[in-house]
N, C-alpha and C positions, 0 to 999 in steps of 0.2 A: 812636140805635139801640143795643141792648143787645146786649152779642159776648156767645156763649157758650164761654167758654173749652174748648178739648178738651186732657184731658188724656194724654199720652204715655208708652210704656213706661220714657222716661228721665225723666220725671217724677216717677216713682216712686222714694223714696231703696233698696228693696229688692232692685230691678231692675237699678238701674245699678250698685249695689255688688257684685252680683253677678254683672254682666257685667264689673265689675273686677277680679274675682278669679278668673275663669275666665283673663283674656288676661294678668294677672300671674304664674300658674301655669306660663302658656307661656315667660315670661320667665323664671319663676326655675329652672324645669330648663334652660335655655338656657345662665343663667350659670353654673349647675354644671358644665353641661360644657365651656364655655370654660376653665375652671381646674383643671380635674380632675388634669395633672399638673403644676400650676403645683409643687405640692409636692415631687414626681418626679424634679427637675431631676438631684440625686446620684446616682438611683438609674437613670434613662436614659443615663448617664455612662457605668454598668458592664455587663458582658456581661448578655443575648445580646444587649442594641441597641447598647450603644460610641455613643451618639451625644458628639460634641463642643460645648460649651458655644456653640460657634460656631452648629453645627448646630441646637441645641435655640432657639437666639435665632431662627435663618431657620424653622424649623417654627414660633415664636409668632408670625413677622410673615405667616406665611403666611393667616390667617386673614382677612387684609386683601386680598390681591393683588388678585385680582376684581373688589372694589369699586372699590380705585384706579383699575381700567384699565376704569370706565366702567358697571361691572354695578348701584351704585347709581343714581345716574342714569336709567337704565335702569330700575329698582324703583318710583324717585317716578314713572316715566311711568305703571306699571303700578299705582298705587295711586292715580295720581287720575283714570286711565280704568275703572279695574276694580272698586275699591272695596276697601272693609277686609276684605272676607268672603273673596272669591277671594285678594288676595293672604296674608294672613294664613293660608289654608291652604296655599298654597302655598309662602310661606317657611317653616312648620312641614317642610314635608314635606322640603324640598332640605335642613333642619337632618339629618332621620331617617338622609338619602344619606347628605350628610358624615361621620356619627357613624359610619355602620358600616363604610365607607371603613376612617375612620380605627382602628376597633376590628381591622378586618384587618389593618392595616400590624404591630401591636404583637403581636398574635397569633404562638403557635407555628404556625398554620395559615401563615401566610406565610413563616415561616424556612424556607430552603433549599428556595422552588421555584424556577423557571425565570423568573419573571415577579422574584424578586428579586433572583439572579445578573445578570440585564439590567438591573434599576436600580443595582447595585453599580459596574459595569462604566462608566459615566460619571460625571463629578461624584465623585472619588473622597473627597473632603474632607464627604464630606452619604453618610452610608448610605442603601442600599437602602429601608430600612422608615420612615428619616424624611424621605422625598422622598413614600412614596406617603403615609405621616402626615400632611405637611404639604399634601400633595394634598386629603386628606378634610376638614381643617381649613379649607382654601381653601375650600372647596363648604359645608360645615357654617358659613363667617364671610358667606357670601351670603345663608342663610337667617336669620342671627341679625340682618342688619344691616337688612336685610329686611323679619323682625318686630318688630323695634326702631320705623322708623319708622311701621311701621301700628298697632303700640300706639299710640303718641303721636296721630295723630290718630282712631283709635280715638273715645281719651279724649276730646281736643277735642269729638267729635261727640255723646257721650255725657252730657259732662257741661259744655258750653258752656253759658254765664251760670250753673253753680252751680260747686260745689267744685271747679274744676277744677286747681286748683295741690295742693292735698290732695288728690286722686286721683293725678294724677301720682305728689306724693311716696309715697302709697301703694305705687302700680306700682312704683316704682323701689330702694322699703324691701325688700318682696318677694324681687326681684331679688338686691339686694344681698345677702339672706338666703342666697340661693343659693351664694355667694361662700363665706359663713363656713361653709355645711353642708359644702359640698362640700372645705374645708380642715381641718375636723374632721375627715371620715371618708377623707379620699383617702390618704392614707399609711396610715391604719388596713385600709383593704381591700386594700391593696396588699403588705401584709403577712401576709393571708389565708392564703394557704399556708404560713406561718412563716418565720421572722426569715432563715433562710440560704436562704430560695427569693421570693424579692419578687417580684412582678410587676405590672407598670401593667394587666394585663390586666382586672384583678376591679372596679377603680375606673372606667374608662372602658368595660366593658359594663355597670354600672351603670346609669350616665349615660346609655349608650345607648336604655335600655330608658325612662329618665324619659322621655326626649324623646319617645317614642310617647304615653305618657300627656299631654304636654301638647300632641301635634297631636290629642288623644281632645277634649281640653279646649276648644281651640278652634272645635274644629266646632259643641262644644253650644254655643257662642257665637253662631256665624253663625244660629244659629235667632233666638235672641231679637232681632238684627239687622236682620233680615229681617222679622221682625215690627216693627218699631220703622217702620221706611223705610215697610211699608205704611200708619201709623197718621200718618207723616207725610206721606204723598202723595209722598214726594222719592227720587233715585235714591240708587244706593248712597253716593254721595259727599256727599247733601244738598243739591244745589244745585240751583239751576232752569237750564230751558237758557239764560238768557241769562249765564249764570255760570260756564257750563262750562270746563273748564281747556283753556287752546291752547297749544302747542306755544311760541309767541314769548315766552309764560311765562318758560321758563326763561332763555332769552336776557336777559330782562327781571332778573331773580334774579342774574344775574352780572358786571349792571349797576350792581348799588346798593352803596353804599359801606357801609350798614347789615349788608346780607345778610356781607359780606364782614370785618365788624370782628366778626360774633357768630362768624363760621366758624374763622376764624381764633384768638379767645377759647378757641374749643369744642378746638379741637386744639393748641394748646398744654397747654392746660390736662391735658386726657385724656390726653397725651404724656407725661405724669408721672404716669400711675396707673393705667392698665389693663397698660403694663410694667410698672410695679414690682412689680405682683401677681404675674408670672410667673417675676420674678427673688427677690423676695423673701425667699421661704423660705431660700432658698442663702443670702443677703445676709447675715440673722440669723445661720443657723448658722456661718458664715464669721468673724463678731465676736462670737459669745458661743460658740464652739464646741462647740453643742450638739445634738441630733438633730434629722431633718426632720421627723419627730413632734412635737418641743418647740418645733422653730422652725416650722411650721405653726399649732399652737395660740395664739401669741403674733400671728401674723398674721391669724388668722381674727380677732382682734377691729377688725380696718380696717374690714370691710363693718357693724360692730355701731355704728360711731357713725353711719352714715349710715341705715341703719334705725332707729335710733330718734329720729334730729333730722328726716330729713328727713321726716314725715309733719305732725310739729308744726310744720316751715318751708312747709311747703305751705300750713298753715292759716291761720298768719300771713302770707303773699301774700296770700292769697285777702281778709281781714279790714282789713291797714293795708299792707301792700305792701312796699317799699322792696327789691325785687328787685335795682336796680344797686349798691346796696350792699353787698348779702350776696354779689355777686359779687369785690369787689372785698375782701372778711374771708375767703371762702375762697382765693384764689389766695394773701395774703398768710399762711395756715395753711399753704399747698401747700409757699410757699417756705421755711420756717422748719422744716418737715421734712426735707425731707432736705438742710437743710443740718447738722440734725442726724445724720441717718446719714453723710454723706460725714466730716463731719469731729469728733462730737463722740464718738457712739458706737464707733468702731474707740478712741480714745483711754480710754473709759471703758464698756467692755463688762458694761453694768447689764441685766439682765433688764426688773427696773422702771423704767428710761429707754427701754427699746425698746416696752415696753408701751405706756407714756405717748404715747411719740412716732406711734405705730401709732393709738390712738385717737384723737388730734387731726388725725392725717391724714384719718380718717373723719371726723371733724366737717366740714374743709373739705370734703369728697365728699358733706356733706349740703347744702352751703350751695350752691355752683354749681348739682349740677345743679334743684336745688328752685327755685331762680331764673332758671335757663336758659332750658329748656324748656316752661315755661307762657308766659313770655316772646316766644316767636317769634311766635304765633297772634297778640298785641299789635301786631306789626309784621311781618307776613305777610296777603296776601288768602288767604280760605279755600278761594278755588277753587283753588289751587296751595300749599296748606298742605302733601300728601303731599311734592311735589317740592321745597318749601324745606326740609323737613326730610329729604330723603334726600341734595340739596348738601350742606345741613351737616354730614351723617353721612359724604357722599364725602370730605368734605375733610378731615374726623377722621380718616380711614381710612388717608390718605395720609402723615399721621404714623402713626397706630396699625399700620403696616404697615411704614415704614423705619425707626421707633424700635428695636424689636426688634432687629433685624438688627444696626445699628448700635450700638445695648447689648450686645450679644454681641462682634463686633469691639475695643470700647473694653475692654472686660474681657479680652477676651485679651491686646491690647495693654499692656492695666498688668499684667498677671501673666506675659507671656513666661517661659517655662521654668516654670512653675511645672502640677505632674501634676496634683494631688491637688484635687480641687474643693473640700473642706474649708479649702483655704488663700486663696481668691480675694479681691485687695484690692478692693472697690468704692467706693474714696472719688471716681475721676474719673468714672465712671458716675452716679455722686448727684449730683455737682454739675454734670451736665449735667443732669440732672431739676430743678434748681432754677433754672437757667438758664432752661429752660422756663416755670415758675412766674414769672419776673421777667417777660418778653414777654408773660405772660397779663393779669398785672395790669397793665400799659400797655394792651391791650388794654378792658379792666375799666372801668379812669377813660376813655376814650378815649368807651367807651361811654356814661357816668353821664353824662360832659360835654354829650353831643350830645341824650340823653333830659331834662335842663335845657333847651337851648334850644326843640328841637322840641314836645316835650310828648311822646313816644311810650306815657306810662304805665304806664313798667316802675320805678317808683316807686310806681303807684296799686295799691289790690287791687282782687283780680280777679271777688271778687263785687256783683253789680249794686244800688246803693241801689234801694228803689222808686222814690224820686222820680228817680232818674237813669234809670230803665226806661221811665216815665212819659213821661219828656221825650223819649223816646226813640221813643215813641210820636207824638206829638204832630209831633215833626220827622218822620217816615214819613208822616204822613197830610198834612202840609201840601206 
């Protein structure tokens, strides 16, 4: 009998690239405002917020708290009951809360009212404005982590059996874009009002206002979504009912020795690099003692190697593979990083060794996550693909939530007595980041090893030959 093939909104290479770039969009003002005053560090030091290096660490890790204590979890339940459409509007939207939260806390509108004299009055080591800061951060890291994983299967859904490791890397180029814009212009608009009146104010209601454009963005997404699910017959999530996600799922996820050697990978690994981005800027200016302006610029080029490697490592997955590989060349990039910040550059304070060292760091941030993430869906069931990638992201969280805190502490600790933030040593702070980097890449081979015996195909690519589709056919019908 003769099938008449039906063709699909995702079908079309027009359609789905451009449902990629609507839900990339959403990402990449996200991470602009993650970092918005990564650059700020010196300048939230100084009146009117006084915050302490201490403090400025506990508001970075605040962005994670929620998740740790169960809100992701909670998110993959809601993304593989609910679909990518609902949740994805929804984590846009709790990003919108957080942002203006935290727009308020930094505001002159909140100096000297009643609501900040009562947060002053406890916790006297954390100000007033960076408790309710880190409050907004808290609500804004639920929606970002949120739409994190509903992108990711998103794409899955979108672009299953074609590019889908190049789409990723796409998504994640995007992203990272975000990272460098928002490093270019955040000291520059924080500057706005002129050099002897700075304020975080102009930089993070910026940001604020992106972030509505990319919950505008995402909506026009869920149309075409919607459209797609009807031409496929299948619910939001693409499955039929006998495929539906259950509950003992997860229990099933934190069973497996696999789930739990990728998790653990993901949060090492990331434990040395979404902090350093918020330390960073200081770190440079602190050993080349130069401005947050000049040491911002030198750091915006981290997120430039991973937008430009990783959409060309996606393509090579997708084509010849060798994804446990490329995990195990960037955690070994990770760790040869900063062990040059901790110990070569305080000793040889080069512009162009911190450049150098900056852009190879982004190489390795192209090479993990390009091989990560396309990865899981390999050794994940896709009826519980939301939930396995929101464990992975809880369990990321729970470092990307204590690292902070504890980089703040460690840096105080090596600088005891020391005022001036321009003076701060971080050579024991790097070399717990590279510490990290060592555990990942045990991690790494730990993984290549087991993908050897088993066959899990995080070696193969991940675009389908015909004859392998063929057969694949052939095995279905028999």
């Amino acid at each position: 009998m003769e099938q008449v093939i039906k063709q699909t909104l995702s079908d079309k290479a027009w359609a789905r690239w451009l449902a990629l770039i609507l839900i990339a969009l959403m990402m990449f003002f996200a991470y602009m405002f993650v970092d918005v005053m990564s650059p700020l560090q010196a300048l939230v030091e100084k009146a009117p917020l006084n915050w302490s290096a201490s403090a400025f660490g506990n508001y970075a890790g605040a962005e994670y708290m929620l998740n740790v204590f169960g809100f992701l979890i909670i998110a993959g339940i809601i993304l593989d009951k609910m679909g990518v459409r609902f949740t994805g509007v929804l984590s846009a939207s709790v990003m919108v809360t957080g942002a203006v939260i935290k727009l308020y806390a930094v505001s002159s509108l909140f100096e000297g009212t009643a609501f900040e004299i009562w947060l002053n009055s406890w916790w006297t080591d954390m100000p007033g404005s960076a408790k309710l800061a880190a409050f907004g951060f808290m609500i804004f890291g639920c929606g970002c982590e949120m739409a994190g994983i509903t992108v990711s299967k998103a794409i899955a859904k979108w672009f299953e059996g074609k590019e889908m490791a190049l789409a990723m890397g796409f998504e994640m180029a995007i992203a990272r874009l975000g990272v460098f814009a928002v490093l270019s212009i955040s000291p520059r608009l924080a500057a706005w009002w002129g050099a002897d009146n700075q304020s975080v104010v102009p930089p993070v209601a910026f940001c604020t206002a992106l972030l509505l454009i990319g919950l505008l963005n995402y909506i026009i997404f869920t149309f075409m979504d919607t459209r797609l699910d009807r031409q496929t017959g299948k619910d939001a999530e693409g499955a039929s009912a006998d495929e539906e996600f259950k509950m003992s799922d997860v229990g099933g996820l934190f069973k497996s020795k696999l789930f739990w050697i990728i998790a653990l990978l993901c949060v090492l690994y990331y434990s040395a690099i979404f902090p350093f981005q918020r330390f960073g800027t200081n770190m440079l200016q602190c050993n080349l003692g130069i401005s947050d302006v000049d040491a911002a610029d030198i750091l915006r080029w981290f997120p430039i190697g991973a937008l430009c490697l990783t959409p060309p490592l996606g393509y090579l997955l997708d084509k010849i593979g060798r994804g446990a590989t490329m995990l195990i060349l960037g955690s070994l990039l990770l760790i040869g990083c900063h062990l040059v910040f901790a110990l070569l550059l305080p000793q040889v304070p080069s512009r162009g060794l911190a450049l150098a060292t900056i852009i190879v760091l982004g190489v390795s941030f192209s090479l993990v996550p390009a091989a990560l993430w396309p990865s899981v869906p390999k050794v994940m069931d896709a009826r519980y693909l939301g939930s396995a990638y929101s464990l992975i992201f809880w369990v990321q969280n729970i470092g990307l939530f204590g690292v902070p805190i504890l980089f703040g502490k460690i840096l105080m600790a090596s600088n005891e007595g020391v005022t001036n933030p321009m003076e701060y040593n971080y050579t024991n702070p790097e070399l717990m980041f590279a510490g990290f980097g060592i555990a990942a890449l045990i991690f790494a081979i730990w993984l290549k090893i087991l993908n050897t015996k088993h066959g899990y195909g995080l070696e193969s690519p991940n675009i389908k030959s015909k004859l392998a589709e063929e057969a694949e056919v052939v095995s279905a019908e028999e």
